[in-house]
N, C-alpha and C positions, 0 to 999 in steps of 0.2 A: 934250531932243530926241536930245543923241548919246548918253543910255543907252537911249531908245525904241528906236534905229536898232541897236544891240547885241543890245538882246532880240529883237528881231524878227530880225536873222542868224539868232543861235542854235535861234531857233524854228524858221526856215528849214533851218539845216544839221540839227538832232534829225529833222526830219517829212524830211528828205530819206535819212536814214540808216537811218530806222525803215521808209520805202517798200523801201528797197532791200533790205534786212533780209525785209520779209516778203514779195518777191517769189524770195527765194530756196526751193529744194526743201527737201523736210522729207526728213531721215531718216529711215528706217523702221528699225527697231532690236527684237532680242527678247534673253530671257534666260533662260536657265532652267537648274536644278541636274541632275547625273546621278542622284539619287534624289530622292524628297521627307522621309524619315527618316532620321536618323542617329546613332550613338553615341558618346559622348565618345571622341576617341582618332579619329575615320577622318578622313579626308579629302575636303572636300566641292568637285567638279569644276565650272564653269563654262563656259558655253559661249554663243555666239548668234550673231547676224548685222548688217548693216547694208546694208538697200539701198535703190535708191530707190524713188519709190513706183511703176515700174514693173517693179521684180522685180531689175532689174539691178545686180551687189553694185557695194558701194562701198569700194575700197581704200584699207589705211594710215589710215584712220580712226583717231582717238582715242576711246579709248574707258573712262571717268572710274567706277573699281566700286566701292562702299561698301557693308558690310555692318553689321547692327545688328542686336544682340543684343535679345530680349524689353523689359528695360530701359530699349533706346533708345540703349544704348553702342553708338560703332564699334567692333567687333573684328577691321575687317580692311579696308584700302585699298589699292587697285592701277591702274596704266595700264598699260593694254597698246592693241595696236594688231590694225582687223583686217588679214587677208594678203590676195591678190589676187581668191580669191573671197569678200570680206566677212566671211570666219567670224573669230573671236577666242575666246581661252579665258584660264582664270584656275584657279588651284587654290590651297586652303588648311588646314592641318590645327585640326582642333577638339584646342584644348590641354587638359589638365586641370582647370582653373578656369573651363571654361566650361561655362557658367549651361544649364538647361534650359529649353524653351520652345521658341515660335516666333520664326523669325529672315525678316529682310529685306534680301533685296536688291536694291538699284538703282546703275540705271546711266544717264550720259548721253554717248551718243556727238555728236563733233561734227569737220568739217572743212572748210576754207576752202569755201567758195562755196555753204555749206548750212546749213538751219537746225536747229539741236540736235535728236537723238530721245533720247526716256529710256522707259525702260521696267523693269519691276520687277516680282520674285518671292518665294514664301515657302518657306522648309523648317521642316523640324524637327529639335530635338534631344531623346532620351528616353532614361531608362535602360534601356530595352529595345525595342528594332529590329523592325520592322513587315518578315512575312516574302512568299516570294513563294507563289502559291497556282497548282495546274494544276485543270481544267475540262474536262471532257465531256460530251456530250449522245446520248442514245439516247432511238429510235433513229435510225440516218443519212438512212434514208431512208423517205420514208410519199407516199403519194397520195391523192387527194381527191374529191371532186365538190362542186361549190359547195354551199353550206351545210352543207356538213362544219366539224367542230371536230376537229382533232390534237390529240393530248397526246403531250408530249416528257419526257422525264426528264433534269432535268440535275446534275451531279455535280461540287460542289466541295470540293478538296480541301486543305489546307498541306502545301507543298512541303518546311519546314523552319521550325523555331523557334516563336514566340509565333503568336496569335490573329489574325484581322483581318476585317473586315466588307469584304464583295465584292457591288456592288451588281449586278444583271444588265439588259441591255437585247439587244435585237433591232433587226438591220433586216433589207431585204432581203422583206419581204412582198408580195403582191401585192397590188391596188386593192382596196379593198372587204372588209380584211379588220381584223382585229389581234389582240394579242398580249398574255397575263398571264402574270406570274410568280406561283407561290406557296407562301415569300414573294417580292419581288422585294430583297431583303439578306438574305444569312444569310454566318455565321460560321463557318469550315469545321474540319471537314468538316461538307457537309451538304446536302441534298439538294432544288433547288427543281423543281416542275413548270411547266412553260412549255407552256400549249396556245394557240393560232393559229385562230381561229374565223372561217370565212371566209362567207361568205351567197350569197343566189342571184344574185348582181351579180358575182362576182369574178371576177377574168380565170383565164380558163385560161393555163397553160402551163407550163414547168418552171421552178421558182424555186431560189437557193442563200440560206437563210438565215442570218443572221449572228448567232449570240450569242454577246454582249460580257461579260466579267468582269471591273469595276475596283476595283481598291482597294488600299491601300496604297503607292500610287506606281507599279501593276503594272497592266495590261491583258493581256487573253491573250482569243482571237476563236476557236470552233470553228465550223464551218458544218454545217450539214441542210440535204436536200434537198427538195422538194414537189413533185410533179408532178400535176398536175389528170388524170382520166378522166372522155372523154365517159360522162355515164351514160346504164344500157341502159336504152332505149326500153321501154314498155309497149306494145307494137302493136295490142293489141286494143282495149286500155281505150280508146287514144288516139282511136282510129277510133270507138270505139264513143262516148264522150263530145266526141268533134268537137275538144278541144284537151286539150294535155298540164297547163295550169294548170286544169282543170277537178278540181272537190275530191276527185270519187272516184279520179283519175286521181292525184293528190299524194298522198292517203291509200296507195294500194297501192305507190307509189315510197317514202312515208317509212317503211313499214313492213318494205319490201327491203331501204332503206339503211340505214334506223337502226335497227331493229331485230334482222333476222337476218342481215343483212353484218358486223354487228359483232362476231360471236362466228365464233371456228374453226368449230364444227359448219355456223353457217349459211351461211357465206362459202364452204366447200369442197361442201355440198350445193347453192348455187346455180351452181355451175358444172356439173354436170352438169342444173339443170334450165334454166340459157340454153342449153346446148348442145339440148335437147331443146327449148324453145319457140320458139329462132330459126331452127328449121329448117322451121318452117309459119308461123307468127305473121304475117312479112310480107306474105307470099300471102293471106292469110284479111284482114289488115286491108286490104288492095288490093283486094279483092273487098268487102267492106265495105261499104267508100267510094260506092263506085258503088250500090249495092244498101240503100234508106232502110230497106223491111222489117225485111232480115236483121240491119240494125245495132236495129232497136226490139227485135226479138226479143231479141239477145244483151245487150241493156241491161238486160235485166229480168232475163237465167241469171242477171248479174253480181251482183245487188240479195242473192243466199243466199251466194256468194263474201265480200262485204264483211262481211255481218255475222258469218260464220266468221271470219274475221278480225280481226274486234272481239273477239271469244269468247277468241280465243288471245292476242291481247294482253293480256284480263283475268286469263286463265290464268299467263300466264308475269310479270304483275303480282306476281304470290302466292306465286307460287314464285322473289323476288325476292335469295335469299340466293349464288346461283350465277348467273351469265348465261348459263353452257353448258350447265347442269341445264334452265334456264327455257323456251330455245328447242328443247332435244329433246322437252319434256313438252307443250311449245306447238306442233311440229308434229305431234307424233302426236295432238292433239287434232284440228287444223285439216283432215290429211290424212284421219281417219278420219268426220269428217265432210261433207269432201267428196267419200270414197267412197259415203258412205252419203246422201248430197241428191242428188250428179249422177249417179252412178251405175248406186247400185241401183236405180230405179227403171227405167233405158236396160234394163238387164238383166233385170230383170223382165215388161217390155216387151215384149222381143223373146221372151223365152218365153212368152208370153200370144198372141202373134201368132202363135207356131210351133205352136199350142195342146199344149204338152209341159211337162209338171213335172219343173220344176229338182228334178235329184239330184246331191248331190256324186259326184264321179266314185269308183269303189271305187281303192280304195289314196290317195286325199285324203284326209289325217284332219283335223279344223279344229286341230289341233296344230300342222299343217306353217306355217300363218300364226303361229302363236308364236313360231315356232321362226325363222322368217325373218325377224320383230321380232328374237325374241332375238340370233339372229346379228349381226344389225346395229347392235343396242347393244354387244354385247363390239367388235365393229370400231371403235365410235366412243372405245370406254372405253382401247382402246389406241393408238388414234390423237389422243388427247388424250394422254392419258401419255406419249407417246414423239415427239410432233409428226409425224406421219406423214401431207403429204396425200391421197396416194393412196388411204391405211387409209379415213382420215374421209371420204372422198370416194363410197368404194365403199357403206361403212356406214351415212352417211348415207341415201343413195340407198336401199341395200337396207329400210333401218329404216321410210323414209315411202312403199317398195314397198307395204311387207306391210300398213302401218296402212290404207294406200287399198285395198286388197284387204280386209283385215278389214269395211272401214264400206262395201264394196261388197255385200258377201255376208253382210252383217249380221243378216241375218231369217233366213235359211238358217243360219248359225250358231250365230244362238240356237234356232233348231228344234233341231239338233244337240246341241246343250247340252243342253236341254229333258230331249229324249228320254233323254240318259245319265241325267239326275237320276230319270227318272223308274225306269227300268231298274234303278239303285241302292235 
């Protein structure tokens, strides 16, 4: 009975030591090396913290550091203590005889009225030292409209020494979008592409994106910017097909956006043709609206529009070796025959009304429409060459003048022609 009554204290005072024990706070404790590679001969730095678990450090802590070599050897133990705001450090030098591989280190800090934290790291030791590598990305800055795809160009480089794999990641996107590298590891120098492909959901507005470069112990962050544009309205079509998702109305916008916005020629020739169609467009689809007739009417002009439009896509399909070759050979198709469907006919029209037979005027030779082509292609040929938007602007412009002029006066032209071959 008086060894029952013994064990049973002991039980009592163990389960009352051990309550006491684990109502104390835990340490929170970290550790980690100044590099993660190293070479026989440096000196590998230590460092960490100790707080509690609501942030607040904990001082004069003990703090118990044991390192081990691949093998499983200690090659290096120390106490130190941390200072008033919890940090502590340690340093040691890799001697001659030391082993190559991967090493570990742990640590358990511990101090009256708390209950031990341990925590633990790895480095390396190799004959040859992992270097540091620099990272940029072009270009800085791009804009969008939702369901746009960017492509980035990004550029890694070694700063010094040996090789190293540098994996890449992004943040910083906006909803509804995301992001490939390819590839997303390469070995530098060398060169990944990162495009960001956003859809018709994705929030507008101005983003800073972040791509990350890690590897060999090294991190390095460059940012781009992305900035959404409202995109331009179709005002006619809109009005004319009742909404902007309606498929003829998608068709003639992904044909703007993806197609000839993407090339210089076509991006700098559509800025002089929104400045020219948003300066009626509104007014005519407001009139519209109101008017069921006029929108059936101009539903059906649109029906030779579209399929123009299909023409020149197939066109500049074929001619698929240049993207700024493709979209000049595809509007001088497009404009020359919507000179020659909407036009010429208006114009023929109105001289059948006036009962007078269309003559070229004297001193008009059907030359001067080549020549106002041709003009317009040298303007385009050096404002490609030399990035000029004004050039390309002007050029453009003048180039799909003269074609719509040609497919207007088409039948008078070829009389013209005609009559030279016959004359010859």
């Amino acid at each position: 009975m008086k060894y029952l009554n013994a064990y049973a204290a002991a039980f009592l005072i163990a389960t009352m030591l051990l309550s006491f024990s684990s109502g104390q706070p835990q340490i929170e404790t970290t550790v980690e090396t100044d590099e993660q590679s190293y070479l026989i001969g440096d000196t590998v730095y230590l460092a960490g913290t100790l707080t509690e678990s609501s942030g607040e450090p904990i001082q004069h802590g003990t703090v118990s550091i044991q390192v081990e070599n691949p093998a499983g050897k200690i090659i290096h133990i120390e106490l130190v203590y941390s200072d008033t705001t919890g940090k502590y450090t340690d340093s040691f030098v890799l001697v001659s005889d030391t082993v190559l591989g991967a090493y570990t280190v742990y640590i358990t800090a511990s101090k009256a009225g708390y209950a031990d934290g341990q925590a633990s790291t790895t480095f390396t030791v190799s004959d040859q030292k992992t270097t540091d590598f620099t990272i940029t990305v072009e270009p800085k800055t791009q804009s969008f409209t939702p369901g746009d795809t960017l492509t980035f160009t990004v550029n890694v480089l070694s700063s010094e020494g040996s090789l190293l794999y540098v994996t890449l990641t992004a943040s910083g996107l906006p909803e509804d979008s995301s992001v490939n590298f390819t590839p997303n590891v390469v070995t530098p120098p060398a060169t990944s592409i990162m495009k960001i492909v956003t859809s018709n959901n994705t929030s507008t507005g101005s983003y800073t994106i972040q791509v990350t470069g890690s590897g060999g112990g090294k991190t390095h962050i460059v940012e781009a910017t992305i900035s959404s544009t409202q995109p331009s309205r179709c005002f006619i079509a809109t009005a004319t097909y009742g909404s902007e998702l309606s498929p003829e109305v998608q068709f003639l916008r992904r044909y703007r956006d993806q197609v000839v916005t993407r090339t210089f020629a076509g991006s700098e020739f559509m800025k002089i043709f929104n400045m020219w169609y948003y300066s009626f467009s509104p007014s005519i689809a407001d009139f519209e609206v109101r008017h069921e007739i006029l929108r059936t009417i101009i539903k059906h002009l649109l029906y030779p529009l579209l399929g123009i439009l299909h023409i020149a896509i197939q066109v500049q399909g074929v001619v698929d070796f240049d993207q700024e070759v493709g979209v000049i050979i595809a509007g001088f198709v497009a404009s020359s025959l919507i000179g020659a469907v909407y036009l010429s006919p208006i114009l023929q029209l109105s001289l059948l009304l006036s009962r007078s037979r269309f003559r070229l005027p004297k001193g008009v030779d059907p030359s001067i429409l080549l020549l106002l082509c041709c003009g317009g292609l040298l303007e385009i040929f050096f404002g490609e060459l030399f990035s000029i938007r004004v050039l390309m602007m002007f050029g453009t412009g003048q180039f799909i003048l003269g074609s719509l002029l040609a497919g207007a006066l088409i039948s008078e032209l070829w009389k013209k022609f005609s009559n030279l071959d016959l004359q010859i």
